[in-house]
C-alpha positions in Angstrom: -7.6 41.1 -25.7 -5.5 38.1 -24.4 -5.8 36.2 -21.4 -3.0 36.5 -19.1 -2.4 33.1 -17.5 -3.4 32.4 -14.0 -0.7 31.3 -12.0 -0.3 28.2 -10.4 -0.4 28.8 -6.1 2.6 27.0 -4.3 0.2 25.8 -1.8 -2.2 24.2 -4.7 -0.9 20.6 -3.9 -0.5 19.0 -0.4 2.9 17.5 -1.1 5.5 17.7 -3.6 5.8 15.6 -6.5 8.6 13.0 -6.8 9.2 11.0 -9.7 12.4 8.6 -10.9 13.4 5.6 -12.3 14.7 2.7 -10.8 15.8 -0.4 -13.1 15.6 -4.0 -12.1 18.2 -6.3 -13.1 19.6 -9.8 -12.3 20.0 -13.2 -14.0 17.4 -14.7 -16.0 14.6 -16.3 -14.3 15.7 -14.1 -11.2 11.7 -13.2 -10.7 12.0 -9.3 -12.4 9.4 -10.0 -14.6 6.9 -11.0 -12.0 8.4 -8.4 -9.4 7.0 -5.7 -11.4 3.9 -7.2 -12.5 3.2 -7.5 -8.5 4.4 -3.9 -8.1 2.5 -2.6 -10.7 -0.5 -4.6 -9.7 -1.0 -5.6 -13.1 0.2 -7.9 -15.6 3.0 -5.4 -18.1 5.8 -7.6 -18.7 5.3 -11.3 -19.1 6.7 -14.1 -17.0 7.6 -17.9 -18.5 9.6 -20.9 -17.2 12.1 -19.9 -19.9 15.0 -18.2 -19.2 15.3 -14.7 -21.4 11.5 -14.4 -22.0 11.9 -10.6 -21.8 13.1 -9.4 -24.9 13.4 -5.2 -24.1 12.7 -2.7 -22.0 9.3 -2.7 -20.1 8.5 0.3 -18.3 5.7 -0.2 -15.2 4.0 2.8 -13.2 3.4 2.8 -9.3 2.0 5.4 -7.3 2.3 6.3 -4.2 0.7 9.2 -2.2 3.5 11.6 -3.5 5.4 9.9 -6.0 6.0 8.3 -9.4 8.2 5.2 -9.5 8.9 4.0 -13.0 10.4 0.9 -12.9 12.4 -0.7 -15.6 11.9 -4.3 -16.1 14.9 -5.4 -17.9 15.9 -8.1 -20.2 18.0 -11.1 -18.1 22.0 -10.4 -18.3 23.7 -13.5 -19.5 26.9 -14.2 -20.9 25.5 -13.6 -25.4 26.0 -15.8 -27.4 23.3 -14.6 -30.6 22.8 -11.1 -32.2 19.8 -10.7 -30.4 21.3 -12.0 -27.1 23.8 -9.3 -27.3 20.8 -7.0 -27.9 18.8 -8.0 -25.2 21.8 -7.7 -22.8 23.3 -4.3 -24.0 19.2 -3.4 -23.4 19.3 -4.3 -19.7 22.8 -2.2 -19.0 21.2 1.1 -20.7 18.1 0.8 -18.7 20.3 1.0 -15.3 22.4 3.6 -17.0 19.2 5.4 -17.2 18.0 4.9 -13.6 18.1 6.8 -10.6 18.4 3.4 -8.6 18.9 -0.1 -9.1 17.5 -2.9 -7.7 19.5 -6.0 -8.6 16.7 -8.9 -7.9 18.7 -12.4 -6.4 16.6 -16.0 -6.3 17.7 -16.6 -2.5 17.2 -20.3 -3.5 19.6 -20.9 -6.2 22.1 -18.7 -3.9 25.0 -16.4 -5.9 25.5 -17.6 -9.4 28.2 -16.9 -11.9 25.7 -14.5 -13.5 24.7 -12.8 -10.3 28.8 -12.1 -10.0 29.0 -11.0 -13.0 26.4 -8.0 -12.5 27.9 -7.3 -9.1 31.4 -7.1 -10.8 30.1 -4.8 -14.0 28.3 -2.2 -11.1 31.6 -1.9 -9.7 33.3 -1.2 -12.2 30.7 1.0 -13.1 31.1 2.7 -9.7 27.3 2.1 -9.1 25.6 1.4 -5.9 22.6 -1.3 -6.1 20.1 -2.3 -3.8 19.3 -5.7 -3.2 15.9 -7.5 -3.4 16.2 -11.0 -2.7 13.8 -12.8 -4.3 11.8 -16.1 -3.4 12.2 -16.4 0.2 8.9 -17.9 0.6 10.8 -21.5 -0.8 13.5 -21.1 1.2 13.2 -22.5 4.9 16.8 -21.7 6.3 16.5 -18.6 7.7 20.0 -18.1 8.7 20.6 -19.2 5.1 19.3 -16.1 4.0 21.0 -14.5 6.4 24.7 -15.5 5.7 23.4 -14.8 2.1 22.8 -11.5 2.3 26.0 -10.9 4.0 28.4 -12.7 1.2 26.5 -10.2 -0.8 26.6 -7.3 1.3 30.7 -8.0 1.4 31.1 -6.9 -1.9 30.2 -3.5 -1.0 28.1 -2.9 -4.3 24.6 -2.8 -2.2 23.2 0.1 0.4 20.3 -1.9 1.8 18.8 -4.9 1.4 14.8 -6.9 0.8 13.6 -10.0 1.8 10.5 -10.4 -0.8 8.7 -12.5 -2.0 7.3 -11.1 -5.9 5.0 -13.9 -6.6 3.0 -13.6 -2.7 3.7 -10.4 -2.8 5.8 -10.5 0.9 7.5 -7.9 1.4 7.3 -5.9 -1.9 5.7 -2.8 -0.1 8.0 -2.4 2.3 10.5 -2.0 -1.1 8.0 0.7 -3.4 8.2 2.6 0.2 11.7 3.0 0.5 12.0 3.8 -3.2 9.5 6.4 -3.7 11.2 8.1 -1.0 14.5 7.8 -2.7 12.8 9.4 -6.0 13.7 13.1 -6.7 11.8 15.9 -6.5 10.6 16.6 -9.9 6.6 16.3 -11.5 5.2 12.8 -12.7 6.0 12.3 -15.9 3.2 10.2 -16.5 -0.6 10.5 -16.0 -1.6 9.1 -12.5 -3.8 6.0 -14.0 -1.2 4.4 -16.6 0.9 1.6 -15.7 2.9 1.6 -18.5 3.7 3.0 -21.4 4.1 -0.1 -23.4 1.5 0.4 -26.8 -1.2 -2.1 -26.2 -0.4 -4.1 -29.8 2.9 -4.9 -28.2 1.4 -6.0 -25.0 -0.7 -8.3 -26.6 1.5 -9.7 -28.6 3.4 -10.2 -25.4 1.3 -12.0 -24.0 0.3 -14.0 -26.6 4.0 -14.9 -26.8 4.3 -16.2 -23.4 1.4 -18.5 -23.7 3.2 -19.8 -26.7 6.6 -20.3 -24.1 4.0 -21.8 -22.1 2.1 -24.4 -24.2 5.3 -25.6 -26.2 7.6 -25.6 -23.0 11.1 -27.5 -24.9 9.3 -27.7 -27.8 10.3 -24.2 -29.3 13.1 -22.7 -27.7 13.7 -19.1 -29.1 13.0 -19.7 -32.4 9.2 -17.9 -32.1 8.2 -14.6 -32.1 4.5 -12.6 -32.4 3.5 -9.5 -34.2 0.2 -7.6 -33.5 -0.8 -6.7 -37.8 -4.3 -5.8 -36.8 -6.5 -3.7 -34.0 -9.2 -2.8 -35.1 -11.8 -1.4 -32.7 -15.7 -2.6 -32.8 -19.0 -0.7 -32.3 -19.6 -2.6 -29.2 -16.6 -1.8 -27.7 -15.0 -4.9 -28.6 -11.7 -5.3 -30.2 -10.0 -7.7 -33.3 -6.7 -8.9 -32.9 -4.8 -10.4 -35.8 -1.6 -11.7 -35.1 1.0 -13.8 -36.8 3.6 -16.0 -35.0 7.0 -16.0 -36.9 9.1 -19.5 -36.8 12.0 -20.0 -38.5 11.5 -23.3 -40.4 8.6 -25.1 -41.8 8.6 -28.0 -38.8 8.5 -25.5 -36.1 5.0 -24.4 -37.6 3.8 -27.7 -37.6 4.3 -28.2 -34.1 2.4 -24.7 -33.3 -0.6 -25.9 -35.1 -1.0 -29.1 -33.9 -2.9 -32.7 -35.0 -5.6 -30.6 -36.9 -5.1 -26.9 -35.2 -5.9 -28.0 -32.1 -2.5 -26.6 -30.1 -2.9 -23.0 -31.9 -6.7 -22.9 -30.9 -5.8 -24.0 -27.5 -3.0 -21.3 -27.4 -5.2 -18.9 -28.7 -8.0 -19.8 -26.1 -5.4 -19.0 -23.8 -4.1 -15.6 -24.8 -7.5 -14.5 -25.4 -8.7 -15.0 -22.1 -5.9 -12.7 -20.6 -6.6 -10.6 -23.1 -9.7 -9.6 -22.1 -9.0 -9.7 -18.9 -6.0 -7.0 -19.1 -8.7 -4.7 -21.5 -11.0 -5.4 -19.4 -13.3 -5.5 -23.0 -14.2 -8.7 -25.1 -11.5 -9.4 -27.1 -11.7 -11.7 -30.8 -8.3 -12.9 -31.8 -7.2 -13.9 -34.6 -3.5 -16.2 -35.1 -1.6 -17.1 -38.2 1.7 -18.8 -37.8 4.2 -17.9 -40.9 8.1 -18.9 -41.4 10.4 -16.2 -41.7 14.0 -17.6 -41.7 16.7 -15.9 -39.1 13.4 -13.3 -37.9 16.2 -13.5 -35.0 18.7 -11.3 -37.4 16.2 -9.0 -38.9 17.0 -4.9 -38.3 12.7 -4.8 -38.0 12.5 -7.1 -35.6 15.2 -5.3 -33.2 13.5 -1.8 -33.6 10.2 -3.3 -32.8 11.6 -4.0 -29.6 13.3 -0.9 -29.0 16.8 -3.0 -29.3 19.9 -2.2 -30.9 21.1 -4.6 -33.5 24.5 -3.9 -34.0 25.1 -4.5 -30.3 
């Protein structure tokens, strides 16, 4: 005999479920990277002094009482110069194409820039509405600086409302998942209620293992590096093995990962290991191999890796 399914009573939850997507874009080094990290309340995208550290799409998870923001971190738009440039900027437009909102993050301190214009002048013609987070206004000590920025903005007539935050403190980014979560449509969570992203974990790491690199080698190595997860292997003990290879694109760049005898790549691997484990939450033993792999930058692999298009 079959079962007949019980039905689900209307009054079974005590609110109804919201869930969207709202994309974050801006200039490079606008603070997006960290903005969702401190929404999220985790490290899922990482952050660097670079310009252009994000390379695709990084979707974080916040919850609120009744509702599932998934925020789209976004590659910085710039004007492209390389194949993967091009990528990485034609990533950032889909994820707002995508979103129910936008929130276009602005550093108050370096006021509107030519990029920032740019945006503003693409979500016009777009016929798209933003809203306006700007960013780092714990550095700047003019108040009615921010003020008369924020109207320049507002003049433009591209933005509905507007946030004075702070991503790295932390100031004012609640008072922003509040007002967006209850922008978000009705609709059920699309994921479960204890992810935060739904970036795979080798990825992650490799992520993060990249931005120590940015880190370590500051002008060093521009662009011209790139890391690959090849191995997770669980343990027994709950531990896990990372292997990973760092691609350069000619035999002096490698040289200058490894160091006088290793001791940069050790260092850097010190590093990302400690993150690591403290992202897992479990003991983590990795494993780096630096390898040259001329114009990695053009290969189709690469680009589908990152969920990028390379015939942008």
């Amino acid at each position: 005999m079959n079962e007949v399914p019980t039905p689900v009573a209307e009054d079974r939850l005590p609110y109804q479920q919201r869930c969207g997507f709202v994309a974050l874009v801006g200039a490079p080094n606008a603070g997006k990277s960290t903005l969702l990290n401190q929404l999220v309340g985790t490290k899922v995208s990482i952050v660097s002094p670079k310009v252009q550290t994000t390379r695709t799409r990084v979707r974080g998870i916040v919850m609120t009482e009744d509702a599932q923001i998934v925020f789209i971190d976004t590659p910085g738009i710039f004007a492209p110069k390389r194949r993967l440039d091009r990528a990485m900027v034609k990533a950032a437009w889909n994820g707002a194409d995508d979103a129910d909102l936008v929130v276009l993050v602005i550093d108050a301190g370096s006021g509107i820039t030519d990029e920032d214009l740019a945006i503003i002048n693409q979500l016009k013609d777009q016929n798209r509405k933003a809203i306006l987070a700007l960013n780092k206004v714990d550095k700047v000590s003019d108040k009615e600086k921010l003020l008369r920025l924020s109207q320049e903005l507002f003049a433009h007539e591209v933005f509905t409302d507007v946030f004075m935050i702070s991503a790295k403190k932390g100031a004012g980014t609640q008072d922003l998942v509040n007002f967006l979560a209850a922008k978000m449509p009705d609709g059920p969570w699309m994921f479960p209620e204890d992810d935060v992203s739904d970036m795979p974990l080798r990825l992650l790491a490799a992520e993060i293992t990249r931005e120590k690199l940015y880190y370590q080698l500051q002008q060093e190595l521009p662009y011209s590096a790139t890391v690959e997860t090849e191995l997770w292997e669980e343990r027994k003990d709950g531990s896990v093995k990372l292997e990973q290879t760092i691609f350069v694109e000619r035999e002096g760049q490698k040289a200058i990962i490894l160091g006088k005898g290793g001791k940069r790549i050790k260092a850097l691997g010190s590093d990302a290991r400690k993150e690591l484990e403290a992202i897992f939450e479990r003991r983590v033993h990795l494993f780096l191999f630096v390898k040259v792999r001329e114009n990695w930058g053009d290969d189709p692999n690469r680009f589908a890796m990152w969920g990028l298009d390379p015939n942008a």
